[in-house]
C-alpha positions, -999 to 999 in steps of 0.1 A, spaced: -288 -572 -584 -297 -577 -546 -315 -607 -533 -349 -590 -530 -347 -575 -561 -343 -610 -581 -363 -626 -552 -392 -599 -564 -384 -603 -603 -391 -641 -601 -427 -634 -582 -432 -610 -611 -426 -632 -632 -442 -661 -621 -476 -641 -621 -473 -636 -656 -464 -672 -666 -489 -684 -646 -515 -660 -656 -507 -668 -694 -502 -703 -698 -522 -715 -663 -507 -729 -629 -507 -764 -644 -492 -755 -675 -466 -734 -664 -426 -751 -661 -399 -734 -643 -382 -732 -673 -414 -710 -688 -406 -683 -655 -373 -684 -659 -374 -673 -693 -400 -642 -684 -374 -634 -654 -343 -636 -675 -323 -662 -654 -310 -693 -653 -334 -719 -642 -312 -735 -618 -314 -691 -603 -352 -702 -597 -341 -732 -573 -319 -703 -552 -352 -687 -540 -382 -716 -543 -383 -751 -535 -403 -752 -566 -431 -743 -584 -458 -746 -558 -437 -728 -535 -434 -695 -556 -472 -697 -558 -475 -694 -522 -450 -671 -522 -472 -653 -547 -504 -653 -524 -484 -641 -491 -466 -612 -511 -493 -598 -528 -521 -603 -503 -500 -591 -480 -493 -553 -503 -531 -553 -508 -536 -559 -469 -520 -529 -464 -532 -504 -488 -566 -515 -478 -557 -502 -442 -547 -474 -452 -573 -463 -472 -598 -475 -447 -578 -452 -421 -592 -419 -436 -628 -430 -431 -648 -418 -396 -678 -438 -413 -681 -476 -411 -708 -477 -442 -677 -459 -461 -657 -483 -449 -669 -509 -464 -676 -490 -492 -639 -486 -497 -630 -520 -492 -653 -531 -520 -637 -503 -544 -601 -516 -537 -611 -554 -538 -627 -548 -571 -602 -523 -590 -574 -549 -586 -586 -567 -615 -581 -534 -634 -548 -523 -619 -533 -560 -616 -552 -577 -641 -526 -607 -640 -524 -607 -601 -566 -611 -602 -563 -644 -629 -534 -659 -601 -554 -655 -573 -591 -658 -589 -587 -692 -612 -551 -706 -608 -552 -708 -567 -581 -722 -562 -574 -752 -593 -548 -763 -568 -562 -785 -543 -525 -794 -527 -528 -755 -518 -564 -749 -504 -562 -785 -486 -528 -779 -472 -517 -740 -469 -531 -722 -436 -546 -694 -454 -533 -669 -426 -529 -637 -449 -565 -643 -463 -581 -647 -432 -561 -612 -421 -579 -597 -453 -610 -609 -450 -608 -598 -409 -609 -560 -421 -642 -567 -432 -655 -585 -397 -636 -554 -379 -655 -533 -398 -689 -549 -389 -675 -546 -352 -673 -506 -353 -704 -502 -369 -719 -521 -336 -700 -501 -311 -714 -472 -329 -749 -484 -330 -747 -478 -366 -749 -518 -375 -777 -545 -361 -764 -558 -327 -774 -594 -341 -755 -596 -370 -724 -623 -367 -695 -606 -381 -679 -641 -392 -712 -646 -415 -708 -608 -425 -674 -608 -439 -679 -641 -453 -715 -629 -476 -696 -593 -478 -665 -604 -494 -682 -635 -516 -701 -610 -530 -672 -593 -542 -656 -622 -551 -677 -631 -577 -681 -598 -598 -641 -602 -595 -642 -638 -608 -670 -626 -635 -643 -596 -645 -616 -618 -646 -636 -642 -671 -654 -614 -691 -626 -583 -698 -656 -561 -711 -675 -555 -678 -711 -538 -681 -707 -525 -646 -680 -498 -634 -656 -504 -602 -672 -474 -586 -707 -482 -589 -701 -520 -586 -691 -510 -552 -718 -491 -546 -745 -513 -551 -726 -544 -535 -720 -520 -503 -754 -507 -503 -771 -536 -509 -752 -553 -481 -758 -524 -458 -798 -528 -464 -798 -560 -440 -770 -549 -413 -777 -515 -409 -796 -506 -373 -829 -493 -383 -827 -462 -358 -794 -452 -379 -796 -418 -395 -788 -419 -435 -755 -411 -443 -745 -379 -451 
C-alpha cells in the first residue's frame, strides 16, 4: 500500500472513531483498530492524536473547498450562488454524516485547537461566501453598504446551525433543498439592491 493510501485510510479512520466514541474518548489504539494497523503505523504519519485531527480539518475542508468552487463555477447569478453554497454546506451532513459530527461537535470541544490552529482552510471556505457578496456589488445586484466580512459571517452561521441541529436530530423536518432555499432567500431579503430585477 502507498504512503497516501495508508496516510488516507488512517484519516478515514480517525473520522469514524472519533465520530463514534468522541474526540476525547477516542485512543490511538481505538483508530488503529478501525484502520487495521499497527498502532506504532499511526506514529509513521501523526505526531498524535491531535495532529490527525487537524489533519482531518485541512483534508476534508480542503475536498469540500473545491467542490464548492466548482459547483459555484456553473452559476452567471450571484443569488444562485449562494444558493449553491448553502445546498453543498448543508447536504454534507447527509453525504458524510461522520465528517459533519468531526467538524460540528468534536472540533470545536477542543480548545487546544480553536485557541492554537490558524484556521487558514476555514477562513478560505468561508471567503467564497464574502467573494460572492463582492460580485453581487460589481453587478449592482447586492447593497453597496453591506460589509462582506459581516455577510459571510451571518450567511454561513446561519448554515451552521441547521447543520449543528442535523447533526444532533438525524430526523430533520426540513429538506436540504428547501433548507437552502429559505436560508438563501431569507438572507438575500436584506442584501439585495432594491432596484434589482427578480430572478429569473
Amino acid at each position: 500500500m502507498r504512503t497516501s493510501d495508508k496516510h488516507q485510510k488512517i484519516i478515514q479512520a480517525a473520522i469514524k472513531v472519533f465520530a463514534r466514541k468522541g474526540f476525547f474518548s477516542a485512543r490511538i489504539s481505538d483508530i488503529a483498530k478501525e484502520a487495521r494497523v499497527a498502532d506504532g503505523t499511526i506514529y509513521l504519519y501523526f505526531n498524535n492524536k491531535y495532529d490527525i485531527l487537524i489533519s482531518i480539518f485541512e483534508e476534508e475542508i480542503g475536498k469540500i473547498i473545491l467542490q464548492v468552487k466548482l459547483a459555484i463555477e456553473q452559476e452567471d447569478d450571484p443569488r444562485q450562488m449562494l444558493e449553491v453554497f448553502a445546498r453543498h454546506h448543508l447536504s454534507l451532513v447527509e453525504e458524510k454524516r461522520e465528517l459533519a459530527e468531526v467538524l460540528q461537535m468534536e472540533l470545536r470541544q477542543s480548545n487546544k485547537f480553536m485557541k492554537e490552529y490558524r484556521n487558514t482552510k476555514f477562513i478560505e471556505y468561508v471567503d467564497i461566501i464574502s467573494a460572492i457578496i463582492h460580485k453581487g456589488q460589481e453587478m449592482k445586484l447586492f447593497r453597496a453598504d453591506v460589509l462582506p466580512g459581516v455577510a459571510k459571517r451571518a450567511f454561513f452561521g446561519a448554515l451552521d446551525e441547521m447543520s449543528r441541529l442535523w447533526v444532533l436530530s438525524p430526523d430533520p423536518t426540513y429538506t436540504i433543498a428547501e433548507t437552502a432555499k429559505q436560508i438563501s432567500d431569507i438572507f438575500l431579503v436584506g442584501v439585495i439592491n432594491k432596484n434589482t430585477p427578480a430572478r429569473a
